[in-house]
C-alpha positions in Angstrom: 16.9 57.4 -8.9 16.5 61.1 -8.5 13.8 63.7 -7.2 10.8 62.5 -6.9 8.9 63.7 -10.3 5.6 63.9 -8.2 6.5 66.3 -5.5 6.2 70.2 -6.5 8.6 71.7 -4.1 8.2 75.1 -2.9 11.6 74.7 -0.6 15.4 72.4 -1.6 18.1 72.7 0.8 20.9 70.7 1.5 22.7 69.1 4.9 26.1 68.3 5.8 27.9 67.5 9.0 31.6 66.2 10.2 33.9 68.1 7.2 36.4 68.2 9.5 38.7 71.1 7.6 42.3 71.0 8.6 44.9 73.7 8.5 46.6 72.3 5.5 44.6 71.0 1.9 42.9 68.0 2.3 39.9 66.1 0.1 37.3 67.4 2.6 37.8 70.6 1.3 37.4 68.8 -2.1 34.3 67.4 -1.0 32.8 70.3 0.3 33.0 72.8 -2.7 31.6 69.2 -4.9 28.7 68.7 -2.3 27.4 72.6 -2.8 27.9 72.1 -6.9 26.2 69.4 -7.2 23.3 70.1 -4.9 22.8 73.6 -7.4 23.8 70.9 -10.6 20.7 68.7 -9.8 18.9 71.7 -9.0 19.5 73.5 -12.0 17.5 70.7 -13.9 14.3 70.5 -12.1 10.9 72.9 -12.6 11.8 74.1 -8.9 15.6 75.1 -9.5 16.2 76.9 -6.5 18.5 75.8 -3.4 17.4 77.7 -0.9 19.2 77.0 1.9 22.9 75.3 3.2 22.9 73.8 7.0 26.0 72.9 8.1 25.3 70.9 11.6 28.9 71.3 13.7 32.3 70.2 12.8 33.1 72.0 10.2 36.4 72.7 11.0 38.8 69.9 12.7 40.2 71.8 15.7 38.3 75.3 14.8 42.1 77.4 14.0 42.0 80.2 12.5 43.0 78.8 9.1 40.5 76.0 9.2 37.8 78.7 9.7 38.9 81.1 7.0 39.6 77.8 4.7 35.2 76.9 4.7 34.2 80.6 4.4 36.4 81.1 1.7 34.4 77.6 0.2 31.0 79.3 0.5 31.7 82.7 -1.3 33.4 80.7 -3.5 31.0 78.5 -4.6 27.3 79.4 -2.9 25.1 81.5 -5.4 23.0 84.9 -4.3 19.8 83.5 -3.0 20.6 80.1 -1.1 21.0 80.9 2.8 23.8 79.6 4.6 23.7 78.6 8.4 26.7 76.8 10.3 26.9 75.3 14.1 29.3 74.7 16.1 30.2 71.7 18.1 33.3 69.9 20.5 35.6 69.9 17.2 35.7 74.1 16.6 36.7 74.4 20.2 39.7 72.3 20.0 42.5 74.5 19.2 42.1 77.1 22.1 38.5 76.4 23.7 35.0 77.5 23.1 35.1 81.0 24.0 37.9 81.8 21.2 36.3 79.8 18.9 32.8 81.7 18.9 34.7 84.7 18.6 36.2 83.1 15.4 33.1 82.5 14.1 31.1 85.7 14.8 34.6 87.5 13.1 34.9 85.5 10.3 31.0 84.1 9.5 29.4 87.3 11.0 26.5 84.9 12.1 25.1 84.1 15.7 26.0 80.3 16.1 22.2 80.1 17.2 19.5 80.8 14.7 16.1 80.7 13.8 15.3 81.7 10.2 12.3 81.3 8.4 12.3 80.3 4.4 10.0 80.0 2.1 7.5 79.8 4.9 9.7 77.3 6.8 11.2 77.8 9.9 14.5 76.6 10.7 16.4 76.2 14.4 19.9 75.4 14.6 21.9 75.5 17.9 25.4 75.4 18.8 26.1 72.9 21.6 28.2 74.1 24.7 30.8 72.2 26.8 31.8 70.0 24.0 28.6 68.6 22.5 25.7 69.6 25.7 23.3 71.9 26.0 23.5 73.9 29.2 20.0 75.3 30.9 20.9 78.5 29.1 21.0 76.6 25.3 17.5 74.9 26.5 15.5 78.3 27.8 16.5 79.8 24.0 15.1 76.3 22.3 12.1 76.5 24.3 11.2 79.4 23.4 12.4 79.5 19.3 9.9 76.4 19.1 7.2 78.4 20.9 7.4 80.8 18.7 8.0 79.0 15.9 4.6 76.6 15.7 2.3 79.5 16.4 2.5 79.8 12.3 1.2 76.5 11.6 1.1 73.7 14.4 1.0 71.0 11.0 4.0 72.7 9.3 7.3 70.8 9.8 10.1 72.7 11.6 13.3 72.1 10.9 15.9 71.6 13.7 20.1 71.2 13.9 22.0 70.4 16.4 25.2 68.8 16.3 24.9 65.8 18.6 22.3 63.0 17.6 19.8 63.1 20.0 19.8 59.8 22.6 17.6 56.5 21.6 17.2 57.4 17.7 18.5 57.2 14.7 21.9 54.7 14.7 24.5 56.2 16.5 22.9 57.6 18.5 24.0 54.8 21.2 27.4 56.4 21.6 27.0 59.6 19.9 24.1 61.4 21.7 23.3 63.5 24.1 19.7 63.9 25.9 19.9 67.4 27.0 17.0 68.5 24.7 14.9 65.7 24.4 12.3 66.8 27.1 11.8 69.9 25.2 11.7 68.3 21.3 9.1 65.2 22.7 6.5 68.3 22.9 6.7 68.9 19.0 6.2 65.7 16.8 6.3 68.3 13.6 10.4 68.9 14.1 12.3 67.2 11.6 15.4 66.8 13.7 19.4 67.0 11.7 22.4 65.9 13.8 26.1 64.2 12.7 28.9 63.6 15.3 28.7 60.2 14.7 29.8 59.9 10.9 27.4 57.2 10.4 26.1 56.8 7.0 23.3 58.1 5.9 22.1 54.9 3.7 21.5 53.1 6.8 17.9 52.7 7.3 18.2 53.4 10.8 19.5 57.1 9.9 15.9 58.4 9.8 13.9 57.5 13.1 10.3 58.3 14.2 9.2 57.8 17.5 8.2 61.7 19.4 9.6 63.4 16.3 11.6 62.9 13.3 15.4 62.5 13.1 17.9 62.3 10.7 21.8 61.5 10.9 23.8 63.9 8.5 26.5 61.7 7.7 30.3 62.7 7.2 32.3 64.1 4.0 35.5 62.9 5.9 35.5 59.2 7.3 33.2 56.3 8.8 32.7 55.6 12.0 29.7 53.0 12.6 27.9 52.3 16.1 29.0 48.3 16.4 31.3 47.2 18.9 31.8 43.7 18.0 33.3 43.9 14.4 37.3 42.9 13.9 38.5 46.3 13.0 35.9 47.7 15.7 34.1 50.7 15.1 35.6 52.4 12.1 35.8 49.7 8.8 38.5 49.5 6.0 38.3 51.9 3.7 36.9 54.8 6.0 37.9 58.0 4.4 36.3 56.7 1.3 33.2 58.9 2.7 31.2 61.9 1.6 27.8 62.2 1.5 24.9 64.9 2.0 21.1 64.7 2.3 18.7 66.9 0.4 15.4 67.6 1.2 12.8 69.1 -0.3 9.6 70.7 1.3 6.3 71.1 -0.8 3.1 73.9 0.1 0.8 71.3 2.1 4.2 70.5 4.5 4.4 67.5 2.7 9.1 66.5 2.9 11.0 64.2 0.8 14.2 63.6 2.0 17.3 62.5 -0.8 20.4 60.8 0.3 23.3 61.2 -1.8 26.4 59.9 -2.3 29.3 62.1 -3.4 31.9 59.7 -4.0 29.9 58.0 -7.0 27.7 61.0 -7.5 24.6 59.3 -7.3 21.1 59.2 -5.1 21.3 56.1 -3.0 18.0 54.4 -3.9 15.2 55.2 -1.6 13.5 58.3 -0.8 12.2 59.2 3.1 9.3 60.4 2.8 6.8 62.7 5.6 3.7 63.9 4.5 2.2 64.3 8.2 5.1 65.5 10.5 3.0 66.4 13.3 0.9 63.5 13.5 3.0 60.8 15.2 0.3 57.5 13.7 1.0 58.6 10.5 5.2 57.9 11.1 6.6 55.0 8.6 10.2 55.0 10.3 9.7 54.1 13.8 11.2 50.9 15.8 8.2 48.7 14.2 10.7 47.7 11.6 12.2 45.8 13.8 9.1 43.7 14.0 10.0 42.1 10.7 9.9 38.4 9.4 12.2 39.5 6.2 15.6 37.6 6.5 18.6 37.8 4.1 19.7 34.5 2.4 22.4 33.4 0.0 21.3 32.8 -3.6 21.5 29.7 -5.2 25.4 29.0 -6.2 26.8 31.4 -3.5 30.0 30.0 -2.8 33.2 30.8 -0.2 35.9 30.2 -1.5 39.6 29.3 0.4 42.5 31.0 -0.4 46.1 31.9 0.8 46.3 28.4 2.9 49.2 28.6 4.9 50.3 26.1 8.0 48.6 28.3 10.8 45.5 29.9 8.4 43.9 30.9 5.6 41.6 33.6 3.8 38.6 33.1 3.4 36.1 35.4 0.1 32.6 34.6 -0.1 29.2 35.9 -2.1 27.8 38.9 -0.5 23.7 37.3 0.5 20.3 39.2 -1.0 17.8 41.0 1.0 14.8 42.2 -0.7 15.0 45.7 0.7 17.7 48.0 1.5 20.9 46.3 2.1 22.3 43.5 4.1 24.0 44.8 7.5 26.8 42.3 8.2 27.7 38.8 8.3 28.7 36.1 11.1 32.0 34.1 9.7 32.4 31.5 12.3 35.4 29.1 11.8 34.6 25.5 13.3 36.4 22.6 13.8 35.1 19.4 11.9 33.6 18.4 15.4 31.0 21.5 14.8 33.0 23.7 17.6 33.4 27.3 17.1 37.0 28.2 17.1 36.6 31.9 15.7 33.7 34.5 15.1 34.5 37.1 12.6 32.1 39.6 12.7 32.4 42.1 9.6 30.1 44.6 7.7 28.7 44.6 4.0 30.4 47.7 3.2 26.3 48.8 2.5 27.8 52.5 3.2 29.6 52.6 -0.1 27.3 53.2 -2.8 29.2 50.2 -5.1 29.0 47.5 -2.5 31.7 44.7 -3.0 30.0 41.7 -4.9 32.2 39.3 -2.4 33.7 40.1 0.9 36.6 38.1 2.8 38.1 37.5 6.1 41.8 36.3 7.1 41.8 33.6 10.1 45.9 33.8 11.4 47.3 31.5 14.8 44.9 28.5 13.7 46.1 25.1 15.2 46.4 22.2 13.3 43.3 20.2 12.6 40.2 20.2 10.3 37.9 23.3 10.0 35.2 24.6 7.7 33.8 27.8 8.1 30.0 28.9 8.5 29.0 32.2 7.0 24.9 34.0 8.2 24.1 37.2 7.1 21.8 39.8 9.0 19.5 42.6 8.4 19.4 46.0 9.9 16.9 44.4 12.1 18.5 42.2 14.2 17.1 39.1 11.5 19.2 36.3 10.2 19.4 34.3 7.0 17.7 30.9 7.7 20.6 28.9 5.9 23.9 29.7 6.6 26.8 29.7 3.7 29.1 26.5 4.5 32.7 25.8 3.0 34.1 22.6 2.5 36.5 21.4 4.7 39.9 22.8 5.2 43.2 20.9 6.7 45.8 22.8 8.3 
């Protein structure tokens, strides 16, 4: 998977949210100086070898110090070429260390940038605001969007305009349950041509919920630092094993009609994760592919043909359980139901765990520890589920266990 060979861009930049640089050396500074060489490497190879542009939606910096600050600008000049634009907001994690205030004097010192901006390139224009109060946008922040959109559609009402802001934007893409904020939505519903960025969730970008259509486009940004999903009934709750095993970026290219392809990548494994998003009609809201209609789908998972679960580790009070990961015939299976039953069909345990779809080399089999199990017999019951909310038809059964 790569660019699409079909498109003829006339505009490439790249997005990344949620670094989260520390005073000391961590990976995410690691990640950051790989993510901007490998958006030029794959660059450098196509007809179109420009990248134009670097947004950096909020949270750049873990507690916005000094250091921290210093740390990412000395990443761009180190590794940014002449001719690719670089724009950064700020969010609730620069104002950490001694409040907002300080912190946007930080910035204008150190970036000498305005944390809002509207730029145009290559024909394009970009918006990208810095949210207030944490992660709001006061009446202040909305008058100033208001009127950059005003302005900016009078070029061409059909041309996409892109738009950052730190915080998803309530009711869209996932995450956006208990990571957004609504303050702008009244003003964005008026242009269905915005292609909206926003991170604070670290959600990854694979999920097919990360791009959503309904009044405009949106698009989570992902995380170069850890996980965090938007679940609430999984056994290690929101944030799964392996977290910090996170880094990826989107790309997106922009062609002469206003046609966009969007390109999620995965750093970790350096590769594309396999799909493209793609808009050819931003401003016409029938024309939208990635609205809540996919949830109107009869498309199940199921468990091929020798699946198995296998027991493991049987000890007087419990045991582990690994199984086969189910098939879906798009995307990616969300996450699976392990109930534990007792021989008499009564569920005794529910352990509710993802695919580990984020990581680009999903585990073949997953497994699940049951601990403080009574004596008796039990076999467990395994369903899988989709990203929309369906279920495999036949579950995954073990044979029976005796504790």
């Amino acid at each position: 998977m790569g660019f699409d060979n079909n498109f003829s861009p006339v505009l490439r930049f790249m997005v990344v949210s949620d670094i989260h640089y520390k005073d000391e050396h961590t990976v995410e500074r690691e990640r950051m100086q790989k993510a901007i060489q490998t958006a030029y490497a794959l660059s450098d190879k196509e007809e179109y070898n420009k990248l134009d542009a670097l947004y950096v939606v909020g949270d750049f910096a873990n507690s916005g110090t000094r250091t921290q600050m210093l740390a990412f600008k000395d990443t761009l000049d180190t590794n940014l070429r002449p001719g690719t634009v670089a724009t950064l907001s700020l969010s609730s994690h620069e104002y950490g260390s001694e409040g907002e205030e300080a912190a946007l004097e930080k910035f204008a010192e150190i970036f000498k940038e305005n944390p809002d901006t509207h730029k145009v390139i290559n024909g394009y224009h970009f918006i990208s605001v810095t949210s207030t109060n944490g992660c709001h946008f006061d009446e202040k922040k909305q008058e100033w969007v208001a009127k950059e959109l005003k302005e900016a559609v009078k070029d061409d009402p059909r041309r996409p305009i892109f738009f950052f802001q730190h915080p998803h934007i309530m009711g869209t893409v996932y995450g956006s349950a208990n990571w957004g904020e609504d303050e702008l939505t009244a003003i964005l519903m008026n242009y269905p041509q915005i292609i909206d960025f926003s991170g604070h969730s670290h959600a990854p970008i694979n999920d097919p919920r990360s791009i959503h259509q309904r009044h405009f486009t949106c698009l989570g940004t992902g995380t170069l630092s850890y996980f965090e999903l938007d679940e609430f009934d999984k056994v290690y709750g929101t944030i799964p094993p392996n977290d910090d095993n996170a880094a990826q970026m989107l790309i997106v290219e922009a062609d002469a009609q206003g046609r966009v392809r969007i390109y999620p990548y995965d750093l970790i494994t350096d590769n594309f994760f396999p799909f493209v998003w793609k808009i050819d009609s931003a401003w016409d809201v029938e024309s939208y592919l990635y609205t809540d209609a996919r949830y109107r789908t009869e498309e199940k998972p199921w468990f091929e043909d020798g699946a198995k679960i296998e027991i493991k580790d049987i000890k007087a009070d419990g045991f582990a359980v690994e199984f086969d990961q189910a098939k879906v015939k798009t995307e990616y299976v969300d996450d699976y139901n392990v109930y534990l039953k007792r021989a008499d069909g009564l569920t005794v345990r529910n352990a509710t765990i993802w695919s580990e779809f984020y990581f680009y080399n999903m585990p073949e089999k997953l497994s699940v520890k049951f601990d403080g199990i009574e004596s008796g017999e039990y076999y467990v019951e395994i369903y899988a589920n989709s990203f929309w909310r369906t279920r495999s038809k036949k579950p995954l059964i073990s044979e029976t266990i005796k504790l």
